[in-house]
C-alpha positions in Angstrom: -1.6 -20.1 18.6 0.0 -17.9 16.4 0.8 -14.1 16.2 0.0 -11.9 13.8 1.9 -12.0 11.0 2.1 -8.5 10.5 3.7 -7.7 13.5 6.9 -9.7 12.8 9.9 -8.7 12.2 10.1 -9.8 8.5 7.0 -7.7 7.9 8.5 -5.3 9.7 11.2 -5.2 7.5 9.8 -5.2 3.9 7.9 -1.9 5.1 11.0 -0.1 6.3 12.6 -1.0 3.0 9.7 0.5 1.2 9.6 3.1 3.5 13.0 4.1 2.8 12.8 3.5 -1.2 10.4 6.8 -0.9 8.8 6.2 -4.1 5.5 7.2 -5.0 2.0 5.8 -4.6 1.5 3.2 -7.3 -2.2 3.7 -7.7 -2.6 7.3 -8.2 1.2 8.1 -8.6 1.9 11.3 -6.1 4.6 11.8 -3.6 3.9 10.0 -0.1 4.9 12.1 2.8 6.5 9.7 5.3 6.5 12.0 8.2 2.5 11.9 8.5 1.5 10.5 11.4 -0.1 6.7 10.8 -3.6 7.6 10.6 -3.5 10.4 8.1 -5.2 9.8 4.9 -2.5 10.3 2.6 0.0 8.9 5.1 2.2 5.8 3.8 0.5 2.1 3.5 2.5 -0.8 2.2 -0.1 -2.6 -0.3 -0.8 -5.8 -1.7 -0.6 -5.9 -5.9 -2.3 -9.4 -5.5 -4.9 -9.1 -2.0 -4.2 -11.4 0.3 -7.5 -12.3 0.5 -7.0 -14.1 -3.3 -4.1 -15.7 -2.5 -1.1 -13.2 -2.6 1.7 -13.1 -0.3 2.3 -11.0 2.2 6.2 -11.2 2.6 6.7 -11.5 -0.9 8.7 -8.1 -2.1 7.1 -8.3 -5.6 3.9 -8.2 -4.0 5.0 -5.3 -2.2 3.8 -1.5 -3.4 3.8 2.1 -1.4 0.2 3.2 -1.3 -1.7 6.6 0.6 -3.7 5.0 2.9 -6.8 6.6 1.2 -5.9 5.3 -2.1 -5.3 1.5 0.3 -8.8 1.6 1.1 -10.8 3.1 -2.0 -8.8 0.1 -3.4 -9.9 -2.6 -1.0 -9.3 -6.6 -1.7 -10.2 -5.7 -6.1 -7.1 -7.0 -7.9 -8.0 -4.6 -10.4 -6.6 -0.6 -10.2 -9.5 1.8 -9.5 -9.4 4.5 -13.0 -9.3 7.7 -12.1 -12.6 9.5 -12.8 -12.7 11.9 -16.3 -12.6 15.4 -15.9 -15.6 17.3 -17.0 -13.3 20.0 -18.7 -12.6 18.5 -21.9 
């Protein structure tokens, strides 16, 4: 039986390097601070540009992205990118 994949060091990796490349979140484009603890909403994810749950890789760096964890989670498994809502003030 196998361990989680997530968990290796290979994963591991790819997340430190993205980690350390400090660039913003590429769904809604703001600065990630990496110093938030884990479970903070706008804390740093690693995301998927193809879900793994439709066949995209998880060790694959140009499946890679830096994602808030909010914006992670409004996304969910939808290949496509979530539009930010209008403004009212037009």
């Amino acid at each position: 039986m196998a361990g989680n994949p997530r968990n290796g060091r290979p994963y591991r990796r790819l997340v430190a390097s993205l980690r350390a490349a400090g660039g913003p979140c590429w769904l809604c484009g703001h600065n990630i601070d990496t110093s938030l603890d884990a479970k903070h909403p706008m804390s740093f994810t690693l995301d998927h540009l193809v879900p793994l749950s439709r066949g995209g890789d998880l060790l694959d760096p140009a499946n890679a992205r830096a994602a808030h964890r909010r914006c992670n989670s409004a996304r969910g498994n939808r290949a496509t990118i979530p539009q930010p809502r209008a403004s009212r003030r037009w």
